[in-house]
N, C-alpha and C positions, 0 to 999 in steps of 0.2 A: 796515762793520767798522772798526774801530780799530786793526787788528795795522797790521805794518811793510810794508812791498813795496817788492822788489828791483828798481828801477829797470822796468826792461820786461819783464822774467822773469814776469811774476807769481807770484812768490812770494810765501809769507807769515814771516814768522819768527813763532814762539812769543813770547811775552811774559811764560812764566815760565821755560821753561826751554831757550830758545834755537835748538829747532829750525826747522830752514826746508826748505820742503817744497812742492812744487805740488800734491801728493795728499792731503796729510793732510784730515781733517776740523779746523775752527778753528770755534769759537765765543767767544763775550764773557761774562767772565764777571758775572754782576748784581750783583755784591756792588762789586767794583772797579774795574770796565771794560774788565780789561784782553784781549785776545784771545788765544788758547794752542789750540794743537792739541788731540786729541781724547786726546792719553797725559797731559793734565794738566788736562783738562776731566772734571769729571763731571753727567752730563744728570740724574741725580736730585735735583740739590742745586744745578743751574745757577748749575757755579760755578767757578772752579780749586781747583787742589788746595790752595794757601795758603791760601784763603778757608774753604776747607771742614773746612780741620784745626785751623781757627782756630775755629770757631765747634763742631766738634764737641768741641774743649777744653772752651769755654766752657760746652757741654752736659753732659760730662761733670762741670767742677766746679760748676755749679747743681744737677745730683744729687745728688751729692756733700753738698751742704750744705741738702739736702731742697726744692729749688725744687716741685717736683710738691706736695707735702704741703703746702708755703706757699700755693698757687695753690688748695687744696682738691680738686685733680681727681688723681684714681690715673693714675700713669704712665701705664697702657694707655691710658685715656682721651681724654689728652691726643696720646697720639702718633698714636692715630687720627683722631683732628680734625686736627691738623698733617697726615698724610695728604689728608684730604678737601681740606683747605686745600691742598696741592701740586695735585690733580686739578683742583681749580676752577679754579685761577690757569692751569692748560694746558690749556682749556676745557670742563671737564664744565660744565655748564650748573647745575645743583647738587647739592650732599649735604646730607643732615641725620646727626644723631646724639641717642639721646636719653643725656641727663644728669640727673644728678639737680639738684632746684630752686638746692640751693645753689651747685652749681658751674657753674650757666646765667651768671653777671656773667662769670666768669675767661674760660668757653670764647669769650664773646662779643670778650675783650679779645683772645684769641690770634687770634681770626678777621680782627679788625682790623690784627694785630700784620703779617697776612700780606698788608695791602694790599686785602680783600676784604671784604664788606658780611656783615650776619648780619640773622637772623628769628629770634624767641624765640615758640615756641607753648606752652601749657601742657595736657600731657596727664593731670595730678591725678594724685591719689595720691605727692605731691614728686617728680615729673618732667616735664621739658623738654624740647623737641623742640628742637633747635638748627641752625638752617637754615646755608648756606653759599652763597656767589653771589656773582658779580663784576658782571651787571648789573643795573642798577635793577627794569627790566622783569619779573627772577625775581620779583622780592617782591610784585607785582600777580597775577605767575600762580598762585602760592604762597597766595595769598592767596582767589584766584577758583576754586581745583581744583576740577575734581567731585567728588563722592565714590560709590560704590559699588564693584559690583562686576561691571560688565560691559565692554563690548571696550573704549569708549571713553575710559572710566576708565583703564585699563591703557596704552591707545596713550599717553593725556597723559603718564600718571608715567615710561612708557618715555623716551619723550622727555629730560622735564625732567631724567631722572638720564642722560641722555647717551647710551642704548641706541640701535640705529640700527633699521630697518623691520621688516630681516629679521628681527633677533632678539626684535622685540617680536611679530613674528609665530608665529617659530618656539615662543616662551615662551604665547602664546596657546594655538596647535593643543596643544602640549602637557598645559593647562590644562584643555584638552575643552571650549574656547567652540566653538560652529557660526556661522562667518562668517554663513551663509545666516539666520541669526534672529538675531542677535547678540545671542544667551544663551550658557549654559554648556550642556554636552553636558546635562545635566540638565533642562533648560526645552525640548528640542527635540520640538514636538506631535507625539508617535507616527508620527514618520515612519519605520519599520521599512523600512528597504534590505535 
């Protein structure tokens, strides 16, 4: 960490807003480096509070003067990529979104904007699948998926969007696959219990 310490105390001082404290929580924030307890850090926007009121200015007057409409992608659009974008960067393994063809360049520049790689698939009919990932490796796995519709299928994509065992299991039984044939309750040979 970068914050101050108080000779032997271990303390920390804030570095926005002065406090010094051995309990607080302190984080760094990524925009300017500087370290600040946890009343002037915000974990959504990994950031302090100066950084974050600066840039949601910024946000606000890009609005303001149609930045979305320039980009070609409808607000919501956009701020849900910007989403998927925050989850990847704090490790989901990956998101997609589909977009429509024309706004697949802009969504791919914001994905970049956030430090993070992109995949552009074409699902026809003028839309885009727009992948998201931070490491290389996704783009191979993305590339190699199975496809159907049985258990295996399901465990991979669980994975890949960042699900953990239980819930790709519990999302399974729920689905009515039968471990024991690894089909869907529908494919299981007249086995009346």
């Amino acid at each position: 960490m970068t914050g101050f310490r108080d000779n032997d105390d271990e303390f920390l001082t804030c570095g926005l807003c002065g406090r010094t404290s051995p309990d607080s929580f302190f984080d760094t924030c990524e925009e300017c480096g500087r370290t600040v307890c946890s009343h002037c850090y915000d974990p959504l926007f990994r950031g302090c509070a100066q950084c974050v009121d600066e840039a949601k200015e910024m946000f606000r007057a890009r609005r303001a003067g149609g930045q979305a409409k320039a980009l070609g992608m409808s607000e919501s659009r956009l701020g849900e990529l910007q989403a998927y974008c925050y989850m990847v960067s704090r490790g989901k393994p990956v998101a997609c979104l589909a977009v429509k063809s024309d706004e697949s360049k802009e969504a791919l520049e914001e994905i970049l904007r956030h430090g993070l790689r992109g995949h552009i698939d074409d699902l026809g009919h003028g839309w885009k699948t727009v992948w998201v990932y931070k490491r290389p490796l996704m783009a191979y796995l993305i590339e190699k998926a199975p496809t159907g519709d049985d258990i295996v299928c399901h465990w991979y994509w669980g994975k890949m969007f960042g699900y953990s065992d239980e819930e790709i299991e519990r999302f399974l039984k729920d689905a009515g696959f039968d471990f024991e044939t690894g089909g869907s309750a529908s494919s299981v040979r007249g086995d009346e219990r």
